[in-house]
PDB file of N, CA, C and O in Angstrom, chain B, residues numbered from 101:
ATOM      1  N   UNK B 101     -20.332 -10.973-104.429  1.00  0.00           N
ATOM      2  CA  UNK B 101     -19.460 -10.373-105.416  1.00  0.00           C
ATOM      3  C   UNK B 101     -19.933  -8.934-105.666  1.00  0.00           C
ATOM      4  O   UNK B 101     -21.099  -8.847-106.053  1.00  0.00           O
ATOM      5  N   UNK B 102     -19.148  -7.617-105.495  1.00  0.00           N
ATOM      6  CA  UNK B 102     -19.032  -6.491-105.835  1.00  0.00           C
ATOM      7  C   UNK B 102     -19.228  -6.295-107.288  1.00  0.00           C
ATOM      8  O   UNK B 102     -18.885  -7.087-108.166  1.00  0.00           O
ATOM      9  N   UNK B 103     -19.959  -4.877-107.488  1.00  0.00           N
ATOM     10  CA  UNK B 103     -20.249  -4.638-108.666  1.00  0.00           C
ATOM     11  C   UNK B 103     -19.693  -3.398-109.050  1.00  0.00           C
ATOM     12  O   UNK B 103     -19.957  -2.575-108.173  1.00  0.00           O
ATOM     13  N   UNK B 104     -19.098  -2.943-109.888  1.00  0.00           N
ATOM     14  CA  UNK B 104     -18.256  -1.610-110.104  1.00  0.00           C
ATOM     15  C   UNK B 104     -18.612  -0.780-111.274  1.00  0.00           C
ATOM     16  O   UNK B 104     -18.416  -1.226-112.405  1.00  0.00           O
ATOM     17  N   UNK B 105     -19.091   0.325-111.101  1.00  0.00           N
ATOM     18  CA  UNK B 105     -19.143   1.608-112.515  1.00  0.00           C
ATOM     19  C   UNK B 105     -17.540   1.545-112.760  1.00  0.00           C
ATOM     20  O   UNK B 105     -16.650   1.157-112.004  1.00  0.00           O
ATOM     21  N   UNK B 106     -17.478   2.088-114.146  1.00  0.00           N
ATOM     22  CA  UNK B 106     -16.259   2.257-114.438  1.00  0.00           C
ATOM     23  C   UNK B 106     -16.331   4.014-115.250  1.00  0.00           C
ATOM     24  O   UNK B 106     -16.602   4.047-116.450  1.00  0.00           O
ATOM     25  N   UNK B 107     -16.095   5.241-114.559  1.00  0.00           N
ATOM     26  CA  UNK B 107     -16.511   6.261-115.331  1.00  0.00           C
ATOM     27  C   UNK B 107     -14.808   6.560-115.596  1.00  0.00           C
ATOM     28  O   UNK B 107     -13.998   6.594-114.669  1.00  0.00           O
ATOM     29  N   UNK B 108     -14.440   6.772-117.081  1.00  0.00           N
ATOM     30  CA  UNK B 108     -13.260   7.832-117.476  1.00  0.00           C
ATOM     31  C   UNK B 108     -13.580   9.116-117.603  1.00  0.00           C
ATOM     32  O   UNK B 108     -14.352   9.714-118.353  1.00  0.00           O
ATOM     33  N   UNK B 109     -12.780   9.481-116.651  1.00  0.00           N
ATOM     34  CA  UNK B 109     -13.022  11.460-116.187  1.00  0.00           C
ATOM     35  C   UNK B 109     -11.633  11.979-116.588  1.00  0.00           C
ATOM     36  O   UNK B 109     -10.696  11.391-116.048  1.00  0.00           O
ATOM     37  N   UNK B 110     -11.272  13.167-117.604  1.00  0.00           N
ATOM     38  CA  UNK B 110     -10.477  13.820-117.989  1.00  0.00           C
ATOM     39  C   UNK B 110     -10.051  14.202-116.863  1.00  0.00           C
ATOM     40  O   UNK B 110     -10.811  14.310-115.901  1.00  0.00           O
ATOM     41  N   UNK B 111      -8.361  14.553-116.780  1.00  0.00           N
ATOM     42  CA  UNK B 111      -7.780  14.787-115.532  1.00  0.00           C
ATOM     43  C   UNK B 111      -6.542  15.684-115.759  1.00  0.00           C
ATOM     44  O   UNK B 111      -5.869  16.265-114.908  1.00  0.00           O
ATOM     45  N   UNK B 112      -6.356  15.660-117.446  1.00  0.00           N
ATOM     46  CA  UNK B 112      -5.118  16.779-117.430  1.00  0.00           C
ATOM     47  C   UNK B 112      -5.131  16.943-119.290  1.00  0.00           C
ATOM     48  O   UNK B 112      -5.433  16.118-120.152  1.00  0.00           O
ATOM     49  N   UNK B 113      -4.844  17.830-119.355  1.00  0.00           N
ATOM     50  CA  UNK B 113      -4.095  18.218-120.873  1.00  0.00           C
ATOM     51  C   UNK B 113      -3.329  18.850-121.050  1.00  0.00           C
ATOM     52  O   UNK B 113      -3.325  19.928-120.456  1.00  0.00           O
ATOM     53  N   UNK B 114      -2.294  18.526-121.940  1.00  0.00           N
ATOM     54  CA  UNK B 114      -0.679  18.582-122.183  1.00  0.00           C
ATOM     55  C   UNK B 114      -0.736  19.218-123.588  1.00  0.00           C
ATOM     56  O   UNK B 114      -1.532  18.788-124.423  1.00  0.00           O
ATOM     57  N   UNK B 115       0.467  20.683-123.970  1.00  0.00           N
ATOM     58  CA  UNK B 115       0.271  20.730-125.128  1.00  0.00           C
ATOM     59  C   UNK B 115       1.421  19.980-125.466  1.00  0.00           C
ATOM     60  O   UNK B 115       1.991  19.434-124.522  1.00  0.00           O
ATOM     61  N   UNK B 116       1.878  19.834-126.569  1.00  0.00           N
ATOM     62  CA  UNK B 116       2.480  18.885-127.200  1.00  0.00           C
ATOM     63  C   UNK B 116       2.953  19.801-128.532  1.00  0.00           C
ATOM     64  O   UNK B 116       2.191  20.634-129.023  1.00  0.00           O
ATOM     65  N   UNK B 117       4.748  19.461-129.227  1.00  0.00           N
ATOM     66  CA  UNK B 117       4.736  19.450-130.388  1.00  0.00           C
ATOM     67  C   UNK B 117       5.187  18.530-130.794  1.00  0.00           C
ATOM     68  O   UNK B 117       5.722  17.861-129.911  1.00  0.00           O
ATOM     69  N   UNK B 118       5.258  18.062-131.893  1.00  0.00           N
ATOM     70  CA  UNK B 118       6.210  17.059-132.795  1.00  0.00           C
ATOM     71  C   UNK B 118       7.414  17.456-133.766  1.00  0.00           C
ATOM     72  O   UNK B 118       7.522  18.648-134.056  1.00  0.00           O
ATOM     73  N   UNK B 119       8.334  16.530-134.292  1.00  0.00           N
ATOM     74  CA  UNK B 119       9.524  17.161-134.801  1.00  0.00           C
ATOM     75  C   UNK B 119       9.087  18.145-135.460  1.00  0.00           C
ATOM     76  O   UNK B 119       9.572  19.211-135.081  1.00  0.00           O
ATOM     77  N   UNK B 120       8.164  18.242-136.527  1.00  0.00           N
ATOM     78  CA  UNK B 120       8.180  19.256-137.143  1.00  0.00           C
ATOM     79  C   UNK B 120       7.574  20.377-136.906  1.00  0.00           C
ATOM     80  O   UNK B 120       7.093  21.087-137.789  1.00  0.00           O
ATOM     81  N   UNK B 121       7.542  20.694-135.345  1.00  0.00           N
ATOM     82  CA  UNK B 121       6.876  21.589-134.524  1.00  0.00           C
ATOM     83  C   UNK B 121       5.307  22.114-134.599  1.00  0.00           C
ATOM     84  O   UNK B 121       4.758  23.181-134.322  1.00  0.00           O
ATOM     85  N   UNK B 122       4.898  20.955-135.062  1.00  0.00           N
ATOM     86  CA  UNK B 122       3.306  20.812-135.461  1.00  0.00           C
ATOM     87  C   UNK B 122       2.893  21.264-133.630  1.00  0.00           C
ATOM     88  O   UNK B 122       3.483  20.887-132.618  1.00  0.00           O
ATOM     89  N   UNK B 123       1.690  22.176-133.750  1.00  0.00           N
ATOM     90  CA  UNK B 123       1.152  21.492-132.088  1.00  0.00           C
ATOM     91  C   UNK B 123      -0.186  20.935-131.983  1.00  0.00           C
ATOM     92  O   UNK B 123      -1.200  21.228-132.616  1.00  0.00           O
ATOM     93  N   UNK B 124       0.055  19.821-130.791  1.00  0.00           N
ATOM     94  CA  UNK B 124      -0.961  19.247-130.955  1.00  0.00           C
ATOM     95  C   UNK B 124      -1.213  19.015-128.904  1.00  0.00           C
ATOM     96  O   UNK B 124      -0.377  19.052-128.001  1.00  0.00           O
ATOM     97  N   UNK B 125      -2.404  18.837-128.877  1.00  0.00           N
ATOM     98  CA  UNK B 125      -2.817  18.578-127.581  1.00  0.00           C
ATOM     99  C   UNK B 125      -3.188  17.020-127.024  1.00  0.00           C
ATOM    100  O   UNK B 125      -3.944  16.199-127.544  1.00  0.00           O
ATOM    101  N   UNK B 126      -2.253  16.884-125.571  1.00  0.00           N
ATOM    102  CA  UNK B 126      -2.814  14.664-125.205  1.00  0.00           C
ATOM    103  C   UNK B 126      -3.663  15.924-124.171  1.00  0.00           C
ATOM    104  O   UNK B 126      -3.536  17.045-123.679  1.00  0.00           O
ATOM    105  N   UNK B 127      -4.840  14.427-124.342  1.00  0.00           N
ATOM    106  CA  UNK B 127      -5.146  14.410-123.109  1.00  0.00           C
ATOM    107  C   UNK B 127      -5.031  13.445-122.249  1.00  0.00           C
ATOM    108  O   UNK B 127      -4.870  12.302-122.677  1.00  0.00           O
ATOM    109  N   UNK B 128      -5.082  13.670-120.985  1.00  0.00           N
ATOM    110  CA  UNK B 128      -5.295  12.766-119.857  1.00  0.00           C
ATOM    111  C   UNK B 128      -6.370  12.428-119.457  1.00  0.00           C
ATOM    112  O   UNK B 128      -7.337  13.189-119.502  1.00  0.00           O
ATOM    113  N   UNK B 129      -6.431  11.128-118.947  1.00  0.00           N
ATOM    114  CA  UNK B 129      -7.800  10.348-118.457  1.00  0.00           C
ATOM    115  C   UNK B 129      -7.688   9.552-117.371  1.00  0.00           C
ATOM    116  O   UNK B 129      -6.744   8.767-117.465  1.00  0.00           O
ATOM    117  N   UNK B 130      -8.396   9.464-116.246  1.00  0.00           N
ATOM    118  CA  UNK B 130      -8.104   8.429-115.084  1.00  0.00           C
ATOM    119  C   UNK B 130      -9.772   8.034-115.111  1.00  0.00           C
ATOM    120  O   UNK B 130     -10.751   8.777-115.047  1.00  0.00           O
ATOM    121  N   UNK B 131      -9.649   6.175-115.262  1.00  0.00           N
ATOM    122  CA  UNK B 131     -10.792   5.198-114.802  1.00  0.00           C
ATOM    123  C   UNK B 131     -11.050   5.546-113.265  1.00  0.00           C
ATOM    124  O   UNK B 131     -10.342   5.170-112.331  1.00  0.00           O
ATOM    125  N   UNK B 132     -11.969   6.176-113.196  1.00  0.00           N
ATOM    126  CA  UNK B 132     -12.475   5.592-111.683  1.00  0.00           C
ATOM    127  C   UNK B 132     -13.606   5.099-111.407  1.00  0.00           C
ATOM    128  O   UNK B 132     -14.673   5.648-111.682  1.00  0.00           O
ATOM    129  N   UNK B 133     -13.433   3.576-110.603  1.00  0.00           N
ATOM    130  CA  UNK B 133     -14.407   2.840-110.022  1.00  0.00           C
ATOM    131  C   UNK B 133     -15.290   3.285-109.073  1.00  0.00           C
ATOM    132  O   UNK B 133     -15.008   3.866-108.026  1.00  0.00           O
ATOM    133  N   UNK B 134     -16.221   3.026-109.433  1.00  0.00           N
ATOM    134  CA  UNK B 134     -17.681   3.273-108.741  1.00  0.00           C
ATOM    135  C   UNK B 134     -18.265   1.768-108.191  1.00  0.00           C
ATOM    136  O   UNK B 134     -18.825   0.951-108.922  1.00  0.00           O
ATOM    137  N   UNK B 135     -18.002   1.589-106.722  1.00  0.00           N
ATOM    138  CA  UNK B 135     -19.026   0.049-106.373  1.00  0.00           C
ATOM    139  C   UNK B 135     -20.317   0.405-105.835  1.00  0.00           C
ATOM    140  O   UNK B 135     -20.568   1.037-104.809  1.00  0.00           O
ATOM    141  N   UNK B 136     -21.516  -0.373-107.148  1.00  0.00           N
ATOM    142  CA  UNK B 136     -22.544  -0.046-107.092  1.00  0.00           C
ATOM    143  C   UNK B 136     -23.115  -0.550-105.523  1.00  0.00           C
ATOM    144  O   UNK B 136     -22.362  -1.265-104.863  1.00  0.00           O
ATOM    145  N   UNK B 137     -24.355  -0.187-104.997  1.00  0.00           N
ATOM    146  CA  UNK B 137     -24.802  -0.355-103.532  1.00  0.00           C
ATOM    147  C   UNK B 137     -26.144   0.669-103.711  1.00  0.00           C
ATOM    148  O   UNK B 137     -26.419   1.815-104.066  1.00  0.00           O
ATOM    149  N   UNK B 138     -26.529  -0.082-103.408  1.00  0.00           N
ATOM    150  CA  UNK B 138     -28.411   0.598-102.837  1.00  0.00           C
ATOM    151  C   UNK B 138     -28.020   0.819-101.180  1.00  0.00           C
ATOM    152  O   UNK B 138     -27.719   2.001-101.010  1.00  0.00           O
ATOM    153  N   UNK B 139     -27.961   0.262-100.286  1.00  0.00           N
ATOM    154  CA  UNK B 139     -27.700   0.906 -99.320  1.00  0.00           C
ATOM    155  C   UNK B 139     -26.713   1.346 -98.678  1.00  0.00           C
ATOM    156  O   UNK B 139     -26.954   1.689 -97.521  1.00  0.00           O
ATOM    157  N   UNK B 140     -25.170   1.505 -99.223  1.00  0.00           N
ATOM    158  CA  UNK B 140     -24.312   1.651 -98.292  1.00  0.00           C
ATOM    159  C   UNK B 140     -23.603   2.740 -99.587  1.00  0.00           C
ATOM    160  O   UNK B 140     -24.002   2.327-100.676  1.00  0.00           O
ATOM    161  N   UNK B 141     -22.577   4.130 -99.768  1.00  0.00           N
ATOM    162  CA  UNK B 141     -21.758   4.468-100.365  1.00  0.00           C
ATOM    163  C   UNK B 141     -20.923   3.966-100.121  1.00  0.00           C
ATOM    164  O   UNK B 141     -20.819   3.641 -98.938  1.00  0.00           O
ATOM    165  N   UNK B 142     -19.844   3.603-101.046  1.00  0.00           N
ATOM    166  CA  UNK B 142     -18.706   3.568-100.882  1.00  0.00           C
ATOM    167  C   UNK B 142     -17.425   3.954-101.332  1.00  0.00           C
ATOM    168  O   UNK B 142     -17.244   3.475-102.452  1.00  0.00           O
ATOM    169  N   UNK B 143     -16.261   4.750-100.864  1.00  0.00           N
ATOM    170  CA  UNK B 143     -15.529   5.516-101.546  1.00  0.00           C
ATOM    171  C   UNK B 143     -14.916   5.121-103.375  1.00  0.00           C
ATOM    172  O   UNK B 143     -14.677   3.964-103.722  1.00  0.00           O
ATOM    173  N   UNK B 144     -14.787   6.121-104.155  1.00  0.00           N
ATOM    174  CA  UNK B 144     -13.995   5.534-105.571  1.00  0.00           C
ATOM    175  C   UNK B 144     -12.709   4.789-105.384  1.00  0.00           C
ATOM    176  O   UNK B 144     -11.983   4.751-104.390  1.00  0.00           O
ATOM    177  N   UNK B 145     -12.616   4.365-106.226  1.00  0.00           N
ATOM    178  CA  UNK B 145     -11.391   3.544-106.774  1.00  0.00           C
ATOM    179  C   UNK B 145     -10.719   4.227-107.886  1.00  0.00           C
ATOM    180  O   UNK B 145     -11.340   4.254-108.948  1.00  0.00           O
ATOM    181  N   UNK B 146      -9.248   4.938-107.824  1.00  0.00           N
ATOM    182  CA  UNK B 146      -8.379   5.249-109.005  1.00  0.00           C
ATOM    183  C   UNK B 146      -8.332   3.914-109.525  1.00  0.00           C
ATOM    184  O   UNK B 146      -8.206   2.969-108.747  1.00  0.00           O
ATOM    185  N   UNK B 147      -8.446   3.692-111.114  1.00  0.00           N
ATOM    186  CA  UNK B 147      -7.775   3.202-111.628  1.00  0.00           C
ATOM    187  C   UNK B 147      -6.851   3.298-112.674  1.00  0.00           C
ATOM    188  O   UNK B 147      -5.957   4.039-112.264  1.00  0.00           O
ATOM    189  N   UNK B 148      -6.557   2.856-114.045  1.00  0.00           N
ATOM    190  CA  UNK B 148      -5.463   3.537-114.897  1.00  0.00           C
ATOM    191  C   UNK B 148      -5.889   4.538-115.305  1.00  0.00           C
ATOM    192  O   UNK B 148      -7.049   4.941-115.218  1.00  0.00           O
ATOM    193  N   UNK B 149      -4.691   5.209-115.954  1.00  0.00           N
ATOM    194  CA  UNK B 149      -4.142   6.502-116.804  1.00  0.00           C
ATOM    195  C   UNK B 149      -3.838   6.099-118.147  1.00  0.00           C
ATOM    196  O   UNK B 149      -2.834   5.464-118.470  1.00  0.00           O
ATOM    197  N   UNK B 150      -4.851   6.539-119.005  1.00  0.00           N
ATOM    198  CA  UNK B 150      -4.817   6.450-120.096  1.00  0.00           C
ATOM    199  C   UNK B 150      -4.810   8.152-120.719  1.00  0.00           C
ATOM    200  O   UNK B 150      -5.617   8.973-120.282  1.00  0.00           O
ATOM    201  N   UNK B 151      -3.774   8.508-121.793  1.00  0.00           N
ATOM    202  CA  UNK B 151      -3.202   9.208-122.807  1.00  0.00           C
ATOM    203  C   UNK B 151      -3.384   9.496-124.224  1.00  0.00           C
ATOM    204  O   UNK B 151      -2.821   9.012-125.206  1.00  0.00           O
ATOM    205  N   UNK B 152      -4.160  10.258-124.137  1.00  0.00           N
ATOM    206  CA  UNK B 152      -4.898  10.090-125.683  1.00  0.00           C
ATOM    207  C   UNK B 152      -4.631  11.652-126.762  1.00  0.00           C
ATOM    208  O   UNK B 152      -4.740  12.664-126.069  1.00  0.00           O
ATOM    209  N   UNK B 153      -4.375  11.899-127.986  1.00  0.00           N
ATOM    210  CA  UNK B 153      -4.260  13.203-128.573  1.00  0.00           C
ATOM    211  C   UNK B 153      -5.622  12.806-128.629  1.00  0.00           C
ATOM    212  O   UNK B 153      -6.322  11.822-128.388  1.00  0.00           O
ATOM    213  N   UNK B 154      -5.771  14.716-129.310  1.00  0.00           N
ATOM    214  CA  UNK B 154      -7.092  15.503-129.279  1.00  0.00           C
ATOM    215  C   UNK B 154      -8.105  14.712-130.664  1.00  0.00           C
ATOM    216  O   UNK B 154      -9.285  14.958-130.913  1.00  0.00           O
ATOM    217  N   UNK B 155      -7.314  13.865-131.296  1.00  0.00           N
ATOM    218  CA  UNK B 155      -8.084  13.169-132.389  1.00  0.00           C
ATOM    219  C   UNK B 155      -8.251  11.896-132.208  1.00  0.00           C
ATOM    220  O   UNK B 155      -8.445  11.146-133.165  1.00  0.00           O
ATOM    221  N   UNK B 156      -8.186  11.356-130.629  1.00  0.00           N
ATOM    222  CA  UNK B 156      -8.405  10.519-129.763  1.00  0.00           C
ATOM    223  C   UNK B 156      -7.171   8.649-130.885  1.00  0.00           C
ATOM    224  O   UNK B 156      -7.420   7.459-131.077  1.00  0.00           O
ATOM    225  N   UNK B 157      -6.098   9.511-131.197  1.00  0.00           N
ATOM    226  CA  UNK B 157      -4.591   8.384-131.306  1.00  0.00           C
ATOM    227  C   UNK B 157      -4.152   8.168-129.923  1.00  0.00           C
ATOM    228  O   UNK B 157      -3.890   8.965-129.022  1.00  0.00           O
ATOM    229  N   UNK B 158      -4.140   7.001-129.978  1.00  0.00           N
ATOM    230  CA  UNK B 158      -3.846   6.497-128.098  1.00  0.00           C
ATOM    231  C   UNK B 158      -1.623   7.106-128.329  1.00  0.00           C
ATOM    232  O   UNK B 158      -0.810   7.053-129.253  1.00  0.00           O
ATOM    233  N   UNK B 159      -1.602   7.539-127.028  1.00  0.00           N
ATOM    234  CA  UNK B 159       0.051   7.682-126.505  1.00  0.00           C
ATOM    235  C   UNK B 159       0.183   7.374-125.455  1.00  0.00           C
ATOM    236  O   UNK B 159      -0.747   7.274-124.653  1.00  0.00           O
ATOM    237  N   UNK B 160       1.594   7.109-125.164  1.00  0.00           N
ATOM    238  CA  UNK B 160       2.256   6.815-124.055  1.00  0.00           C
ATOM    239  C   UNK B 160       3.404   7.381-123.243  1.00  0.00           C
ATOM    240  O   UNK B 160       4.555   7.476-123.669  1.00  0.00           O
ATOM    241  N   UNK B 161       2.975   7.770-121.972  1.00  0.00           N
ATOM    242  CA  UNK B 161       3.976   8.898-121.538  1.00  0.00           C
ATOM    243  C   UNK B 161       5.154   8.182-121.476  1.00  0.00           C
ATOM    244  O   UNK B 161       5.041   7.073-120.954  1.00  0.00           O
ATOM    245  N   UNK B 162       6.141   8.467-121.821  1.00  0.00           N
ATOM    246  CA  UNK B 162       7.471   7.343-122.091  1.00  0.00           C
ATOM    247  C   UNK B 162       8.472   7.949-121.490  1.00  0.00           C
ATOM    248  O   UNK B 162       9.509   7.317-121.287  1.00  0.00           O
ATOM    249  N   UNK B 163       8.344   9.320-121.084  1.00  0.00           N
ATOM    250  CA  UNK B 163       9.232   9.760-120.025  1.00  0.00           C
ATOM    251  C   UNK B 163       9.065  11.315-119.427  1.00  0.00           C
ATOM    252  O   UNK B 163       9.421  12.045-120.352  1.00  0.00           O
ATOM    253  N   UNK B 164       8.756  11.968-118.514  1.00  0.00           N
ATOM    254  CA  UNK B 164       8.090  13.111-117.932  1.00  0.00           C
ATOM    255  C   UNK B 164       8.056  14.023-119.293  1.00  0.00           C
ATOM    256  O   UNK B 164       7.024  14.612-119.614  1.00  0.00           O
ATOM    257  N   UNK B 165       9.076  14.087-119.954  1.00  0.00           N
ATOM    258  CA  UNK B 165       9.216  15.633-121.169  1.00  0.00           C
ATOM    259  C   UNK B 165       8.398  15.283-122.294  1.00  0.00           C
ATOM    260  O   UNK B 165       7.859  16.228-122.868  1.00  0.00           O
ATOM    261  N   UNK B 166       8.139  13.845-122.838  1.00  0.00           N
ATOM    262  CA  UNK B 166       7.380  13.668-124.042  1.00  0.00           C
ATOM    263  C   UNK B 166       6.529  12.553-123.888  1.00  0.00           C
ATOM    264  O   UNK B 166       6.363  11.977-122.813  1.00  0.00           O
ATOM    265  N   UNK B 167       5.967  12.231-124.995  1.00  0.00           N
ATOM    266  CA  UNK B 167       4.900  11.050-125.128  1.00  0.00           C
ATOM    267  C   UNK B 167       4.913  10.282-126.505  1.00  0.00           C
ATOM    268  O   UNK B 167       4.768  10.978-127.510  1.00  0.00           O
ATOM    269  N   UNK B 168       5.035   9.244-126.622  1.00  0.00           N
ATOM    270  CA  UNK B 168       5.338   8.478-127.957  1.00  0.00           C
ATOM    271  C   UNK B 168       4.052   7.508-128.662  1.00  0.00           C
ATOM    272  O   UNK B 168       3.605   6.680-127.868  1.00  0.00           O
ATOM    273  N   UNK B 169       3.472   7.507-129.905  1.00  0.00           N
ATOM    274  CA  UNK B 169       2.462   6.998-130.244  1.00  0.00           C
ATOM    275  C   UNK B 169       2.619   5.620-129.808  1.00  0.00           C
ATOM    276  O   UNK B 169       3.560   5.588-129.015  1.00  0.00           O
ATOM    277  N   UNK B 170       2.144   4.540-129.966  1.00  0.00           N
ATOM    278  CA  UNK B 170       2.270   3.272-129.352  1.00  0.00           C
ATOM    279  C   UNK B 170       2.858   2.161-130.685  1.00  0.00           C
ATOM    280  O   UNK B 170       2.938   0.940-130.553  1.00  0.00           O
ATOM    281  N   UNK B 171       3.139   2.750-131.647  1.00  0.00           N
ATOM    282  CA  UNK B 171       3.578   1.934-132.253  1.00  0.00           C
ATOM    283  C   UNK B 171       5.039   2.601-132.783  1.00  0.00           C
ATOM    284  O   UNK B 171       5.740   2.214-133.718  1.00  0.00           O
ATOM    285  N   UNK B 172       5.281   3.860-131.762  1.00  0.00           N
ATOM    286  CA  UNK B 172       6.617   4.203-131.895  1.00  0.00           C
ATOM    287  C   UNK B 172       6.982   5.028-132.157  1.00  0.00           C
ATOM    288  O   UNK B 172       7.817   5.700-131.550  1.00  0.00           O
ATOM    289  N   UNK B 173       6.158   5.380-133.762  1.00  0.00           N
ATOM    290  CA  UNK B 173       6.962   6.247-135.266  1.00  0.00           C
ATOM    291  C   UNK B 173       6.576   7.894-134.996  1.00  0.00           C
ATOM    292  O   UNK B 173       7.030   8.687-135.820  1.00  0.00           O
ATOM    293  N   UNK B 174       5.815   8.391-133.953  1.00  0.00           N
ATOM    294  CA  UNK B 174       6.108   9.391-133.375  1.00  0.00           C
ATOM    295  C   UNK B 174       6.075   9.945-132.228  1.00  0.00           C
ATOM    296  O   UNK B 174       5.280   9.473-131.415  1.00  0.00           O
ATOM    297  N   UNK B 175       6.795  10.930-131.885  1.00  0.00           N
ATOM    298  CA  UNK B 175       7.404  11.510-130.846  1.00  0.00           C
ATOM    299  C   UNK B 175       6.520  13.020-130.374  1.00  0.00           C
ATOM    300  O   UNK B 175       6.421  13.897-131.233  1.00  0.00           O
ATOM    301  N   UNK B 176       5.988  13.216-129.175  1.00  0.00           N
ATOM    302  CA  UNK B 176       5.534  14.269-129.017  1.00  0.00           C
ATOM    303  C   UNK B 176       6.394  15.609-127.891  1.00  0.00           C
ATOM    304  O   UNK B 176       5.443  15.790-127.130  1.00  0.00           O
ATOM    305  N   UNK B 177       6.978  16.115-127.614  1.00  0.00           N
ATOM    306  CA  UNK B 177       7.344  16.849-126.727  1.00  0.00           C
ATOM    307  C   UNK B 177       6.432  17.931-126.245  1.00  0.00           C
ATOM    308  O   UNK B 177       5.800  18.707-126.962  1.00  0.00           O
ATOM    309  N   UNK B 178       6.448  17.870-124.502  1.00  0.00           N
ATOM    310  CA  UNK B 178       5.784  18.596-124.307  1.00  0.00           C
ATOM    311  C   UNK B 178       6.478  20.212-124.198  1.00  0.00           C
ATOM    312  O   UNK B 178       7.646  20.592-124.126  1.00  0.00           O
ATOM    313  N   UNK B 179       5.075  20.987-124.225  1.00  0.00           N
ATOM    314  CA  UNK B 179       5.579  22.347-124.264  1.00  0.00           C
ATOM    315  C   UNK B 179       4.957  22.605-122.883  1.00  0.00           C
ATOM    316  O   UNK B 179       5.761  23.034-122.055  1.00  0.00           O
ATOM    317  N   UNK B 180       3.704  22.435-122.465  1.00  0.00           N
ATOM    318  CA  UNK B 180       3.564  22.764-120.936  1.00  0.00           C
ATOM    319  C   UNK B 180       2.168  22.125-120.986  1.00  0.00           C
ATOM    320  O   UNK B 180       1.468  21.891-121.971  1.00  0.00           O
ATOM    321  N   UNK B 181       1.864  21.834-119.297  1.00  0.00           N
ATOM    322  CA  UNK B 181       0.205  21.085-119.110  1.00  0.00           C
ATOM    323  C   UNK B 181      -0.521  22.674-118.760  1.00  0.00           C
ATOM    324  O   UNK B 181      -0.298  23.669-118.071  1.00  0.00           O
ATOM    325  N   UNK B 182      -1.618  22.099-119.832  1.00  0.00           N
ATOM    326  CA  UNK B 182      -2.847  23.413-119.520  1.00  0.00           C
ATOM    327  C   UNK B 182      -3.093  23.127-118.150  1.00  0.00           C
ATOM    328  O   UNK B 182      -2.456  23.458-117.151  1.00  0.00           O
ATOM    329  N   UNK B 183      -4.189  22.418-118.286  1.00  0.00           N
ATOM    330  CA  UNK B 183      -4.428  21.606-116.543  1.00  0.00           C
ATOM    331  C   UNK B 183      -3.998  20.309-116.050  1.00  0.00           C
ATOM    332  O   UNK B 183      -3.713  19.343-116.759  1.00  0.00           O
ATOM    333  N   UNK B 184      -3.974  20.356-114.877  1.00  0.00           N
ATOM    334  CA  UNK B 184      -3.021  19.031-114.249  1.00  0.00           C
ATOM    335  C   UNK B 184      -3.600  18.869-112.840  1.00  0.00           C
ATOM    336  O   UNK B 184      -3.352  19.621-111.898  1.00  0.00           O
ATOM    337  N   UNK B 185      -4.511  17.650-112.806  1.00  0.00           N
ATOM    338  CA  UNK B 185      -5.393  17.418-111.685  1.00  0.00           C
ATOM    339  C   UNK B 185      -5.274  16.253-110.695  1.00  0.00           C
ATOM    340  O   UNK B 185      -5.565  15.160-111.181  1.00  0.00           O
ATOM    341  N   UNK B 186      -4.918  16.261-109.445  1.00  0.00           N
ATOM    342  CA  UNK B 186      -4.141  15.017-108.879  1.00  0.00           C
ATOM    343  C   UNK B 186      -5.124  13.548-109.637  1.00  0.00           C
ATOM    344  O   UNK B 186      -4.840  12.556-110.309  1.00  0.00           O
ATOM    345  N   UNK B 187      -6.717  14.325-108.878  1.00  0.00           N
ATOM    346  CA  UNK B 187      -7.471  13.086-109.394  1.00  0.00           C
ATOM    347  C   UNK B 187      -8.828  13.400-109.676  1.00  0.00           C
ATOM    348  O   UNK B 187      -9.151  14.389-109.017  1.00  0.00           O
ATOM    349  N   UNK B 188      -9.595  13.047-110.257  1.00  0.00           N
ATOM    350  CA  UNK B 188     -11.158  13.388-110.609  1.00  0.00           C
ATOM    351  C   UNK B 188     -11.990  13.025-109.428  1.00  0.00           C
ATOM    352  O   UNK B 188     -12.886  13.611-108.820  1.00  0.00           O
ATOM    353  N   UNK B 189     -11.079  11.221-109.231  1.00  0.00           N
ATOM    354  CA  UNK B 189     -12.077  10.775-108.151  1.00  0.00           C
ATOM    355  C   UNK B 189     -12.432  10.803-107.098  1.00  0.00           C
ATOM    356  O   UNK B 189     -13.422  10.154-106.763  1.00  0.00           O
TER     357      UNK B 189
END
């Protein structure tokens, strides 16, 4: 049985406003797997994309232009990605 690191490496940030044109910044995060090995490397593993604002409130990209808190009651639109990175890993 394989043994796996699990490191979350920042991978993008989005600015963001809300209706009342507050701005606020998500960031992006991609899990990538690490299988541990004393003698052999072996390449990473992408795993999920997790979405977080800058005061670490989890969101969800809900459709390319905005991102919605997870329990709904707000709405973020984006204004443009600072950085945007295929992958960390």
């Amino acid at each position: 049985m394989a043994t796996y690191e699990s490191v979350l490496q920042e991978t993008g940030r989005f600015d963001v406003v809300d209706a009342r044109e507050r701005a606020h910044t998500v960031i992006e995060s991609t899990e990538c797997l690490y299988r541990v090995s004393i003698s052999k490397r072996y390449p990473p593993i992408r795993g999920a994309v997790s979405y977080r604002l800058q005061d670490g409130t989890p969101v969800r990209r809900s459709h390319r232009g905005f991102f919605d808190t997870l329990d709904g009651l707000k709405r973020f639109f984006l204004v443009h990605a600072v950085e945007s990175h295929e992958s960390a890993c």
